[in-house]
C-alpha positions as CSV (number, residue, x, y, z in Angstrom):
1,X,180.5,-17.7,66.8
2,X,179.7,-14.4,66.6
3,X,181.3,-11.5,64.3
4,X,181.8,-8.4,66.0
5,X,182.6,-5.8,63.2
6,X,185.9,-4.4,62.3
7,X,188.8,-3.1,65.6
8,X,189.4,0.6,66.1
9,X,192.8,-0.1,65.3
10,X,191.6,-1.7,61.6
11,X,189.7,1.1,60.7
12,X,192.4,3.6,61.7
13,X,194.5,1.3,59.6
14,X,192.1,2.0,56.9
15,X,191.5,4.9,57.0
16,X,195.4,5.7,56.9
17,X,196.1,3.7,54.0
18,X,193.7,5.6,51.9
19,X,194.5,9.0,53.0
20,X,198.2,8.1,51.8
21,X,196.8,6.5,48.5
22,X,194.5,9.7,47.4
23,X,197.9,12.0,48.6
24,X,199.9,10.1,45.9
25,X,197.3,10.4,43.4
26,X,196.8,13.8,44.1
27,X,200.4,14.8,44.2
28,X,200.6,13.5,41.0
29,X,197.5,14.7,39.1
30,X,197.9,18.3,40.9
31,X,200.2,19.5,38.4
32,X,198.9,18.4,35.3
33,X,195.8,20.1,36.7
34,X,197.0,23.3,37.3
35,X,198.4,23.4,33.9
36,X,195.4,22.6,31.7
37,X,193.8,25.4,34.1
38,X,196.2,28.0,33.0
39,X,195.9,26.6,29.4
40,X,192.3,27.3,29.4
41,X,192.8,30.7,30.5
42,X,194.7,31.7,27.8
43,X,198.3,31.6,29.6
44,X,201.2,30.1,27.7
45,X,203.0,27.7,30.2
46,X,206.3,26.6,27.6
47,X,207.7,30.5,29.0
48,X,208.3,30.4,32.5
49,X,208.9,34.6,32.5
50,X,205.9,35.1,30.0
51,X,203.8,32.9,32.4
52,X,205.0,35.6,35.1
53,X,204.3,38.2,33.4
54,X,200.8,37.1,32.1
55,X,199.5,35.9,35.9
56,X,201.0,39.7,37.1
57,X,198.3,41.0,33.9
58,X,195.8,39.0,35.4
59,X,196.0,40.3,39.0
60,X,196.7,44.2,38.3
61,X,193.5,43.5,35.9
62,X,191.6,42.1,38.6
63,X,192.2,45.5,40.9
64,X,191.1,47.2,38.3
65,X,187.9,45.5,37.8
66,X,187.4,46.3,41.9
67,X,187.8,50.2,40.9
68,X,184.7,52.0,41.3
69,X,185.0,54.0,38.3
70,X,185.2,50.5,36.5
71,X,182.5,49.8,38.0
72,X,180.7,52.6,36.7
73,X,181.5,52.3,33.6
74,X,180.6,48.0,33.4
75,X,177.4,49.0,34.9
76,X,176.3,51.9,32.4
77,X,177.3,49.9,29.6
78,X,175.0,47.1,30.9
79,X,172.3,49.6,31.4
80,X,173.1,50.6,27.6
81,X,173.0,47.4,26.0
82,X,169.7,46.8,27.8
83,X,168.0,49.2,26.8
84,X,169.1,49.0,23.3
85,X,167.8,45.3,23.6
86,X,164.6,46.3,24.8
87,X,164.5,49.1,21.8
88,X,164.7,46.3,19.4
89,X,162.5,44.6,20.8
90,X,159.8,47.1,20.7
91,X,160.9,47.6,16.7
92,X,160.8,44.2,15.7
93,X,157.6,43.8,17.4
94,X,155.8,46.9,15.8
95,X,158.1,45.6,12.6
96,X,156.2,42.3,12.9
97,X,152.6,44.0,13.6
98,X,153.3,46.1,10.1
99,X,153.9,43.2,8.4
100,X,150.5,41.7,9.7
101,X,148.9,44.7,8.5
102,X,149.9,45.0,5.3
103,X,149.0,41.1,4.6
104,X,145.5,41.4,6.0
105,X,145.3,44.6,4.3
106,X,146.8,43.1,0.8
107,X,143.9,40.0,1.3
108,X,141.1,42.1,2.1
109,X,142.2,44.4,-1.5
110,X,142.6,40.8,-2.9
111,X,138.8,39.8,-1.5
112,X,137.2,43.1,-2.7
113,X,139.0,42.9,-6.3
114,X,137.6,40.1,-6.7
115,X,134.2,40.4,-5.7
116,X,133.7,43.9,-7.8
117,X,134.8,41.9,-10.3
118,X,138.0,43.6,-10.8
119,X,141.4,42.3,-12.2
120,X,143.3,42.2,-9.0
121,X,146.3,44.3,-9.6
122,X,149.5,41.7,-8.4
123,X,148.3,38.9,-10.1
């Protein structure tokens, strides 16, 4: 006796039954979903008009981030905080370079104090 495998019909059958299955469990997750969404957003669900009113917010504030002079403005403040980020970079850096200075500069007084034979002045 040999097994031939599943019928046409069977997997059809199948296939069927699971498509109805994940319709159910999606019809009944969907809106729980939707609400933890909006939730996370920031959008109070309880108020059905205050729910309107804060998804029409959302979609004129949306246009307004497609305006161009938006647009110019977002970008020249990126450019800005850039180039201040950069700046303080560069200060922190030379900062940091000071600071290594001034320690090989406070040893070497140490070093020479002590080899003249001096009382070295910090300590």
């Amino acid at each position: 006796m040999s097994y031939e495998g599943p019928d046409r019909r069977d997997i059809d059958a199948i296939i069927e039954k699971a498509a109805k299955e994940a319709s159910v469990e999606t019809a009944a997750t969907f809106p729980a979903v939707v609400k933890e969404t909006l939730i996370s957003i920031g959008i109070d669900t309880s108020d059905k008009i205050g729910m309107q009113r804060q998804m029409s917010y959302l979609r004129e504030s949306a246009h307004r981030h497609e305006d161009p002079e938006v647009k110019k403005d977002r970008d020249w403040a990126r450019r800005t905080r850039q180039r201040c980020e950069k700046f303080e970079a560069a200060v922190l850096s030379r900062l940091g370079g000071a600071l290594v200075m001034l320690t090989i500069g406070i040893i070497g007084l140490a070093i020479t104090s002590y080899l003249a034979g001096l009382k070295f002045p910090l300590g």
